[in-house]
C-alpha positions in Angstrom: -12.4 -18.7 -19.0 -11.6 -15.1 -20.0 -11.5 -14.2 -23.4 -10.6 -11.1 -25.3 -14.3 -11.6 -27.2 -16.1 -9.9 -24.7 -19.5 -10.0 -23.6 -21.9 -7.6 -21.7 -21.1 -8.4 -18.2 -17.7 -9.9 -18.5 -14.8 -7.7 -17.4 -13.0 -5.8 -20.3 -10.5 -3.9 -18.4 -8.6 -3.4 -15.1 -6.4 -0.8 -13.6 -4.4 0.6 -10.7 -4.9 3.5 -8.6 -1.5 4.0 -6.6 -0.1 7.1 -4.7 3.5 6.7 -7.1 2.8 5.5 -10.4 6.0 5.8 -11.3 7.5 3.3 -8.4 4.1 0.6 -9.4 5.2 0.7 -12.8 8.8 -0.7 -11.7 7.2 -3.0 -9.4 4.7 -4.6 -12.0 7.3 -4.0 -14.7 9.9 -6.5 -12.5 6.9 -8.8 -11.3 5.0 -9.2 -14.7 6.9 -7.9 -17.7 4.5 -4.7 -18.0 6.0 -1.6 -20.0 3.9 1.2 -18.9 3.1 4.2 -21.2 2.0 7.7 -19.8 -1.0 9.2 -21.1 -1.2 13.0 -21.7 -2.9 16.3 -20.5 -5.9 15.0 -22.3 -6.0 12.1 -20.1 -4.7 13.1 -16.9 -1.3 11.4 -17.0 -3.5 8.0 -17.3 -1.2 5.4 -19.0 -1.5 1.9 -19.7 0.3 -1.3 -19.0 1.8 -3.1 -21.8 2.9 -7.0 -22.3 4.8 -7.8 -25.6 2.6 -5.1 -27.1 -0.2 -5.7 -25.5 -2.3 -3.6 -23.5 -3.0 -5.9 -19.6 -3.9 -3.3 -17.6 -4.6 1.0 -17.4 -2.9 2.7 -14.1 -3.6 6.4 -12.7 -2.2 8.3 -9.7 -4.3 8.7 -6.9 -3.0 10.7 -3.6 -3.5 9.0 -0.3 -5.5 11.2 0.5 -8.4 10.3 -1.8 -8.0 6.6 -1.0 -5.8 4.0 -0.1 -3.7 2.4 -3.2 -6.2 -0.5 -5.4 -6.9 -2.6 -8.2 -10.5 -2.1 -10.2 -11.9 -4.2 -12.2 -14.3 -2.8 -15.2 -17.3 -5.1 -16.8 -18.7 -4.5 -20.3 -22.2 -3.1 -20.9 -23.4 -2.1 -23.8 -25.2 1.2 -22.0 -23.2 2.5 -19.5 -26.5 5.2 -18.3 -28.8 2.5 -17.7 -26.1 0.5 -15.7 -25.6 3.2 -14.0 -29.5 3.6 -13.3 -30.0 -0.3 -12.5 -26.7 0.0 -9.7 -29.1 2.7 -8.1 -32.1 0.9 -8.5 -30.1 -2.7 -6.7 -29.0 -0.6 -3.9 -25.6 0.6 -5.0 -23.8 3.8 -5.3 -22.9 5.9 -8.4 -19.0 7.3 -7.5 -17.8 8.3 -10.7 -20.9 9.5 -13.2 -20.9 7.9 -16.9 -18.4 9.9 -19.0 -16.8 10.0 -22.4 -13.6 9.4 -22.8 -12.5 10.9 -25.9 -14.1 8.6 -28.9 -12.6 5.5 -26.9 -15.7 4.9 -25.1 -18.1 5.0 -21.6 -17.2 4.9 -18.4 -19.0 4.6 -14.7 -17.5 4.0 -11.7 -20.0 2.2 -8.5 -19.7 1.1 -5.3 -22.2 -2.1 -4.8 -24.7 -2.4 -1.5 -21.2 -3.4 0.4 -19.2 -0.3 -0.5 -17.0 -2.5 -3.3 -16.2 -0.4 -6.1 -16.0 -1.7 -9.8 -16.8 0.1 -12.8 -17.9 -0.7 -16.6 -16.8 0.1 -19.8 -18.8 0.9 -23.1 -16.2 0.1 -26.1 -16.3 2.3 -28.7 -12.7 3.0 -30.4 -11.0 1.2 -28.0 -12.7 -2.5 -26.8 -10.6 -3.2 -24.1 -7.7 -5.7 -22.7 -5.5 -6.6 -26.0 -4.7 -9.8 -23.6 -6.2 -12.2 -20.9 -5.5 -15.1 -20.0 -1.8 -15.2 -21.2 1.7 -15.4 -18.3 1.3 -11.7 -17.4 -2.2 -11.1 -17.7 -5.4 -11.2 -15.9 -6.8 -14.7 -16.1 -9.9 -14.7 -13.1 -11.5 -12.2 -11.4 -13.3 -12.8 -7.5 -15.3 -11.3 -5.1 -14.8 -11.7 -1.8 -17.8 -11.0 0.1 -20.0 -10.9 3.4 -22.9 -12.2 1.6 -22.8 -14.4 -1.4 -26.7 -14.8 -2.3 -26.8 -10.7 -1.9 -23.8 -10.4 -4.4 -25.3 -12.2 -7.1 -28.7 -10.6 -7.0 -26.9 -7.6 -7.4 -24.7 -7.7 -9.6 -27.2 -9.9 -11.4 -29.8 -7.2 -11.8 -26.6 -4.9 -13.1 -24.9 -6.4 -15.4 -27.0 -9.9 -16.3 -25.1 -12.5 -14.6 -26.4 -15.9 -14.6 -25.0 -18.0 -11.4 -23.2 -21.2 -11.6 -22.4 -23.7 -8.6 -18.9 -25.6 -9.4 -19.1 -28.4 -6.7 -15.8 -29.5 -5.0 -15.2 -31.8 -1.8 -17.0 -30.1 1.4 -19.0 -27.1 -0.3 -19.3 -25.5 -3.8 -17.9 -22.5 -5.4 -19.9 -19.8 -6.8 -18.9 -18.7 -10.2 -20.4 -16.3 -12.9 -20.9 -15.9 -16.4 -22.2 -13.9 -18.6 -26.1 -14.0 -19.6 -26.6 -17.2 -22.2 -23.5 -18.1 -21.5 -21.4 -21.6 -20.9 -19.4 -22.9 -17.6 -16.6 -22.4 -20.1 -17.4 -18.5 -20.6 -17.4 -18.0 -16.5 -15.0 -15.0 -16.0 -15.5 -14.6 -12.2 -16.2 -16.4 -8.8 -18.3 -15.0 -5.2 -16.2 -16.4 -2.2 -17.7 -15.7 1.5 -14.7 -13.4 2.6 -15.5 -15.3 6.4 -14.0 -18.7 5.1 -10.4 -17.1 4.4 -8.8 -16.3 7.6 -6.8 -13.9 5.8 -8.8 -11.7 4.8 -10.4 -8.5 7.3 -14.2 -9.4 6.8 -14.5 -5.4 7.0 -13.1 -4.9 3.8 -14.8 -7.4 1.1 -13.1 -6.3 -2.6 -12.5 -7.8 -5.9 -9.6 -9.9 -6.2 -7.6 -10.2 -9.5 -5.8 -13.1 -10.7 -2.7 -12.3 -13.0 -1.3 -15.6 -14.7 2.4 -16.4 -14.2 4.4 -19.1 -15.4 6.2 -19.7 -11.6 3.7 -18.5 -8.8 6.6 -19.6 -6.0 9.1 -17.5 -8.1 6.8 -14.4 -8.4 5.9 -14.5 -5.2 9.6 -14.2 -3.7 10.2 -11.9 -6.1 7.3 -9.2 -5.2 8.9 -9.9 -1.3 12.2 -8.7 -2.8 10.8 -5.7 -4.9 9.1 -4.4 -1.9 5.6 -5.9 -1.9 3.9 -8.5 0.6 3.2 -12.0 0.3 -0.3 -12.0 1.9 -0.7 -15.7 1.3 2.2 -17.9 0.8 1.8 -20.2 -2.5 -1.3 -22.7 -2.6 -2.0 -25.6 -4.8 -5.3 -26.7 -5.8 -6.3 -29.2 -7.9 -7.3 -28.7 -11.0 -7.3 -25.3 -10.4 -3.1 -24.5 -10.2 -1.0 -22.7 -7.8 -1.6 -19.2 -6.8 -0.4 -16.9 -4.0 -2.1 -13.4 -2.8 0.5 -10.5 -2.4 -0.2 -7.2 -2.2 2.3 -4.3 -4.1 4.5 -1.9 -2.2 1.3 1.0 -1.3 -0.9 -2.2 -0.5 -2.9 -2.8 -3.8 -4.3 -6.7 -3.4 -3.8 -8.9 -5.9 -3.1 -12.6 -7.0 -1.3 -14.9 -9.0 -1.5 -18.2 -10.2 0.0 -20.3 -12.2 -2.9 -22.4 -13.5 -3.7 -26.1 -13.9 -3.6 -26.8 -17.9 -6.7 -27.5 -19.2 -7.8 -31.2 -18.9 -8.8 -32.8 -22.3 -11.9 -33.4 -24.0 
């Protein structure tokens, strides 16, 4: 499960690339609770989501034009130059070059050998999400991909995953975690994108999993705020009850309200 004590190769941070930030920060703000916060000239007008003081998510404008509306996650590495050499070296693509930002820390931005962008963060003065796992915050991450085995050698060789099967009725579900880690550390599962018939198998992505206390609820209520219920609620046991929507310029996302953890 996610935790705020984060590991190389677990994600640290998410955020939002929309054509309107202003009209996705009323969306989220109605769907989850956020409070977003504009960031200044220094930043580019790069704000941050917040939950009951918490930061939950970062969100930027970004014109049509440059790329249709998204959620990213971001994975910790303790060297965000040699990540970015090792994404190179496994056959991805360096989009946004490592950075500083200010004294909070370093950032890369990649597209892996399927053209599905993510990106890392170095902590420095700032170590990432102030919350996960928590109604209103990210809980799971997934990929959903043409090829499962290719996935985890890449991002394997990137940011250390270790692989874990998770066997159900009828197959097994690919999860990761980070390297010496436990089952209970996984952060993140690899879905083939061909076993969910709603999903375009030209356009695998990372899927991020916001907990809610009432998926049915928040589902009718991203319908009525303008957004699309891409899959209609779902339970699965032991797992909970989530729904895929997607937000008024299309950004995919899900949310769940999960299963409570079984006892010792």
């Amino acid at each position: 499960m996610l935790t705020t004590d984060y590991k190389d190769g677990s994600p640290n941070w998410v955020d939002l690339g929309t054509p309107d930030l202003d009209a996705a920060a009323g969306f989220y703000g109605e769907l989850l609770g956020w409070d977003f916060r504009a960031g200044g000239e220094e930043v580019g007008g790069y704000g941050m989501f917040h939950l009951g003081g918490k930061t939950v998510a970062g969100g930027m404008t970004v014109p049509a034009v440059e790329g249709p509306s998204a959620w990213q996650a971001y994975f910790q590495t303790s060297d965000t130059d040699a990540t970015a050499a090792a994404v190179t070296k496994a056959g991805g693509t360096v989009t946004v070059e490592p950075m500083d930002v200010m004294d909070l820390g370093r950032t890369a931005v990649f597209a892996d050998p399927e053209g599905v962008g993510f990106g890392v963060w170095q902590p420095r003065g700032h170590t990432g999400l102030g919350a996960v796992t928590e109604p209103g915050s990210l809980c799971w991450t997934e990929l959903y991909t043409g090829d499962v085995a290719a996935a985890a050698r890449f991002y394997g060789a990137v940011l250390g995953w270790e692989i874990r099967e998770m066997p159900y009725e009828g197959g097994a579900y690919t999860m990761a975690i980070p390297a010496g880690g436990t089952d209970e550390e996984s952060f993140a599962g690899l879905v083939p994108i061909s076993m969910d018939p709603i999903e375009d198998t030209e356009r695998p992505y990372w899927s991020l999993y916001f907990e809610v206390v009432d998926c049915d609820a928040t589902a009718a209520k991203a319908e009525e705020s303008g957004g699309k219920v891409r899959l209609t609620p779902v339970f699965m046991e032991g797992v909970g009850r989530f729904a895929k929507l997607a937000d008024p310029f299309g950004a995919r996302f899900t949310v769940i309200a999960s299963a409570p953890a079984s006892g010792p």
